[in-house]
N, C-alpha and C positions, 0 to 999 in steps of 0.2 A: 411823404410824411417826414416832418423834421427830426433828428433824434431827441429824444422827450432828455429832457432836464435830469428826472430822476430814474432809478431802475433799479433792480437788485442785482446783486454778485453774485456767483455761484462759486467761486476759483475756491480750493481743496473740498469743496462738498458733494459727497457720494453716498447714495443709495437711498436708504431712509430719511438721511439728513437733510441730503437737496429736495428731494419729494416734499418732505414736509416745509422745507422751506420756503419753495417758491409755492404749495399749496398757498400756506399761511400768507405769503407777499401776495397772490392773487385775490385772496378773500380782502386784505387789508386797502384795497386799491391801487396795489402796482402795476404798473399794465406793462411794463419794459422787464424783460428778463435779460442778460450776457450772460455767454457760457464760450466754451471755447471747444476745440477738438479733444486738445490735448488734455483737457480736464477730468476727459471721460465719465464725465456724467450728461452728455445729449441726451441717453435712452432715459434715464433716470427721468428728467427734465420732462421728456415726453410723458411719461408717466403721470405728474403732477399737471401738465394740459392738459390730460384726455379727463381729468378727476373734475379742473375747474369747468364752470357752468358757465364760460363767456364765451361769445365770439374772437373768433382767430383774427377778423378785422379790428379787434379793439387791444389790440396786443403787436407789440413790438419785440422782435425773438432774434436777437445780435451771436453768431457765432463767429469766431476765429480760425482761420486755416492754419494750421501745424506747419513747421518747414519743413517735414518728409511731404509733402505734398504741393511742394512746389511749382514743379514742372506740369506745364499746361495741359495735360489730358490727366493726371493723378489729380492736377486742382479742383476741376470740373467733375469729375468723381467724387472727390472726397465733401464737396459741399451736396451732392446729390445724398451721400449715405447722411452727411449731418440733417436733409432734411427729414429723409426717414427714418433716423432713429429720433429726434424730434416729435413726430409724426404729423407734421404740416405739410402744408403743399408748397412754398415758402417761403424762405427767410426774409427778415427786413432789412437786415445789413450782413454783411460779410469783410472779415475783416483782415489785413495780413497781420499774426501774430506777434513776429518778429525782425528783422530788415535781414540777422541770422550772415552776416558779411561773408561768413567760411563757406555758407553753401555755393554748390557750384551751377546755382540757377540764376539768370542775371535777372536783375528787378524788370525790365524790361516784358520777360517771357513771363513773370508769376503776375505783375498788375495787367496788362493786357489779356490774360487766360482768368481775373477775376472782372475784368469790366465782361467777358465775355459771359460770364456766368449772369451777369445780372442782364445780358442781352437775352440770353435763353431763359428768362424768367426766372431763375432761381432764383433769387435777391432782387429785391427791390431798390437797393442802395448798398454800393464800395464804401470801402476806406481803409485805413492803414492803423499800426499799431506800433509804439513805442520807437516812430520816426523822427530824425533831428532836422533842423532847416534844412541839411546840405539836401537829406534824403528826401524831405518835402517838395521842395523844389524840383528833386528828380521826379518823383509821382508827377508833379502838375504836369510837367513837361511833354509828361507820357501820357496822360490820362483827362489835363484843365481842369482845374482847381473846383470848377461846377461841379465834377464828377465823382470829389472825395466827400463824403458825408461827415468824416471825422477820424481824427488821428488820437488814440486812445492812449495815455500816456500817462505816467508813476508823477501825484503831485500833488501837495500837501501844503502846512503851513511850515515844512521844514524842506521840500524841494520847491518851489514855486514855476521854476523851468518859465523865468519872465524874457525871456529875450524869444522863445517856441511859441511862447501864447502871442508874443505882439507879432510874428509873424506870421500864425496863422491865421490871427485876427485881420489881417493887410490881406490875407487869399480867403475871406468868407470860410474858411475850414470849422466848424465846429471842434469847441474841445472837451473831449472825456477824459475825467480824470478818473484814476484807481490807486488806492493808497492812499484815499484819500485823509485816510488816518492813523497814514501810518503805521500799519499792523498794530496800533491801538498807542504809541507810546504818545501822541498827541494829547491821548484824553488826560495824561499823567502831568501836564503842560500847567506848570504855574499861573501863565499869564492865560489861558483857555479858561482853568478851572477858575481863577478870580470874574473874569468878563461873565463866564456863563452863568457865573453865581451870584452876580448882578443882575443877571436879565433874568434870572430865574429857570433857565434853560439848563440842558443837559450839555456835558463838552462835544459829543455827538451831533446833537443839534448844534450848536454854536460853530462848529469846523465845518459840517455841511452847510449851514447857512453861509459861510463865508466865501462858502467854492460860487454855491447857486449866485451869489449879489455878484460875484464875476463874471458870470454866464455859463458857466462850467456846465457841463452835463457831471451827474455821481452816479455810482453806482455801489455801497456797500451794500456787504452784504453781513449777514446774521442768523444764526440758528432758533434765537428766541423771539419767540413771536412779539413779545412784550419791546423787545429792540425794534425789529423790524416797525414796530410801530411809532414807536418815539423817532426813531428819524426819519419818517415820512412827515413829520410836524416841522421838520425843517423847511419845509415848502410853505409854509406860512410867516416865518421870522424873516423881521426887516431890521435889515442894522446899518446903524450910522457908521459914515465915514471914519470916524473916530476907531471904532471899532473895529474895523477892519482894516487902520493901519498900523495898530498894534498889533493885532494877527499877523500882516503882512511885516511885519520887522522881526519874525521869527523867523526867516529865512538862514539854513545853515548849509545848502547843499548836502541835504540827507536823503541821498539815496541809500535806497535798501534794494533797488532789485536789480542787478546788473550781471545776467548770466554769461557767462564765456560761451562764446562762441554763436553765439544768437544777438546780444549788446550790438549796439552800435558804436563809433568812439561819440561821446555825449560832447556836446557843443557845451561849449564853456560861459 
């Protein structure tokens, strides 16, 4: 299965929040959920699948492995407990959360202890997370570029990360984007807020439509069911060229998420 285009986010949402959340995303027709280790809401998560009334086949359930979990028998472990606290039998992708340079596990040891995981059935499909060409490269090297499903990475109409997307598009990698809006300051966007008030559309829809006509997989996410809704209608907007290079010239190198000591140094 390919990774689906759209899906909900789960990243800071716990307890009641994410339960309802991804309830409501399941009722609304989401069928892809991301959630991560380190987010600590799997169980939660699980809770909101055991409620919804769908087949585990018609559902795509993406976790991230933690870098305390590096090393090959804690990897293989810690995606076993992700799938029980989950409570699926498992996963559809597995993902490394961070490249994390400081740790003292070589990428070598944690991508061959995750293809190994999807060898023992726990995952259905690898891939990596917030990796640059150098690091791309090194996966394929180790892994062949067939064997990564998608490299998940911070990117927006104000990071665009254009020189990662043409390479990954050269190795068939699929690309997920998160941040896709910029922890919102996008929707606050001059030129967003004039186009979408032209098309009649929401800046939500408008910036997610812009990701999708790229080929982007999204993944926002939202606590309001009435959001969650309105940007799933981004899956239906078609925009012209025009349109989308205006978007595209909002390009400022705005990153927002670049943690010490997990960062990679970002290709320039």
């Amino acid at each position: 299965m390919a990774v689906p285009s759209f899906g909900v986010g789960t990243f800071r949402l716990t307890g009641d929040v994410v339960i309802e959340s991804v309830s409501n995303a399941i009722e609304l027709g989401y069928r892809a959920i991301d959630t991560a280790q380190i987010y600590q809401n799997e169980s939660d998560i699980g809770k909101a699948l055991k409620r919804a009334d769908i087949n585990r086949s018609d559902l795509y359930i993406t976790t991230k492995v933690w870098v305390d979990n590096y090393e090959k028998d804690k990897l293989i472990q810690s995606v076993k407990e992700s799938i029980t606290k989950l409570g699926v039998e498992y996963l559809d992708l597995v993902l490394i959360h961070w490249p994390a340079p400081t740790s003292n596990v070589a990428i070598e040891e944690y991508l061959l202890a995750l293809a190994e995981a999807k060898r023992l059935g726990l995952t259905k499909e690898i891939g990596v997370s917030n990796f640059t060409i150098e690091l791309i490269d090194k996966a394929v090297d180790i892994l062949g570029a067939e064997n990564i499903a998608t490299n998940q990475i911070e990117l927006s109409p104000y990071l665009q990360n254009n020189k990662l997307v043409d390479h990954m598009k050269t190795l068939g990698i699929k690309v997920t984007s998160y941040m896709t809006l910029a922890y919102g300051s996008v929707l606050n966007d001059s030129t967003i807020n004039d186009l979408a008030s032209e098309l009649q559309i929401t800046p939500a829809q408008l910036t997610l439509a812009w990701a999708l006509h790229k080929g982007y997989a999204v993944i926002p996410s939202s606590t309001k069911r009435e959001n969650l809704a309105s940007n799933l209608q981004a899956l239906k907007i078609v925009l012209d060229e025009k349109t989308v290079q205006l978007i595209d010239n909002l390009e400022r190198d705005g990153r927002l998420v670049n943690p010490e000591g997990l960062a990679p140094e970002w290709d320039i």
